[in-house]
N, C-alpha and C positions, 0 to 999 in steps of 0.2 A: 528431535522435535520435527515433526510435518513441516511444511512449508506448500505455503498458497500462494495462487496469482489470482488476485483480486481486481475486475475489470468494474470500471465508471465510468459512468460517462456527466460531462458537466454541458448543459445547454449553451450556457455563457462564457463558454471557456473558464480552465482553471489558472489564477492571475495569483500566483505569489511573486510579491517582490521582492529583487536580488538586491538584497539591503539586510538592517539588522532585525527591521520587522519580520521578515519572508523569515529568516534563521529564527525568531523567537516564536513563530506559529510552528513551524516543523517540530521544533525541540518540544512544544507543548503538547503537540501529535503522537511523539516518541515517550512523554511521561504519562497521558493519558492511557497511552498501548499497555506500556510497563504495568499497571495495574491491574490486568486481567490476560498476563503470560503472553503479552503479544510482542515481537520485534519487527519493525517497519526493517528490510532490507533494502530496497531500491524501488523505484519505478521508472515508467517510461512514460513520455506525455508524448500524447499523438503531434504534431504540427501546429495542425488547428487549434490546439490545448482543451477540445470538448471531449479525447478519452482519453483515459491512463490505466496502463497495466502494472499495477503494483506488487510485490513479491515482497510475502511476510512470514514468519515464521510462528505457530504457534500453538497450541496443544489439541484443536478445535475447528470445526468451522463455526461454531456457534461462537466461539471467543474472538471468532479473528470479526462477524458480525458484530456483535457487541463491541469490538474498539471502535469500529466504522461509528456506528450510532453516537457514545461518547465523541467522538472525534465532529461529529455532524455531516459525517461522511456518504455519498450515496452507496450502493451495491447491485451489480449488475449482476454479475454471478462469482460466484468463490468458486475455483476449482484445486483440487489437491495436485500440485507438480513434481517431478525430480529435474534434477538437469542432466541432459545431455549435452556433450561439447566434442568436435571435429577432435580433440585430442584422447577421447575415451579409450582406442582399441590401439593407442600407440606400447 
């Protein structure tokens, strides 16, 4: 399966709360994705929490678009990734 890093950016900072709520909007991010072949792998929130670079996995750019919209998510740009890791050429 491809794998994207998807960048956002939020005006107002992105605020989920570390609580059961903040866990019950993810999980709801994570069933919406599931319905058009997309898996939410991780992100990273900036400091300031106005960007995140997210890493998803899924058949598409146009799908992994379409979970952001479902989601009510913005889109900066999709770009197709691999990973590199300091332990590759051991």
């Amino acid at each position: 399966m491809p794998r994207y890093m998807v960048e956002r950016t939020f005006p107002n900072g992105l605020e989920i709360p570390i609580n059961s709520e903040g866990a019950a909007a993810c999980l709801n991010v994570v069933d919406r994705n599931a319905d058009v072949g997309v898996t939410w792998v991780h992100s990273y929130v900036s400091d300031d929490k106005r960007k995140t670079f997210c890493i998803y996995d899924g058949p598409t750019t146009e799908a992994i678009r379409q979970a952001a919209e479902r989601n009510g998510l913005p889109v900066d740009q999709i770009s197709a990734v691999s990973v590199l890791d300091p332990y590759f050429y051991r």
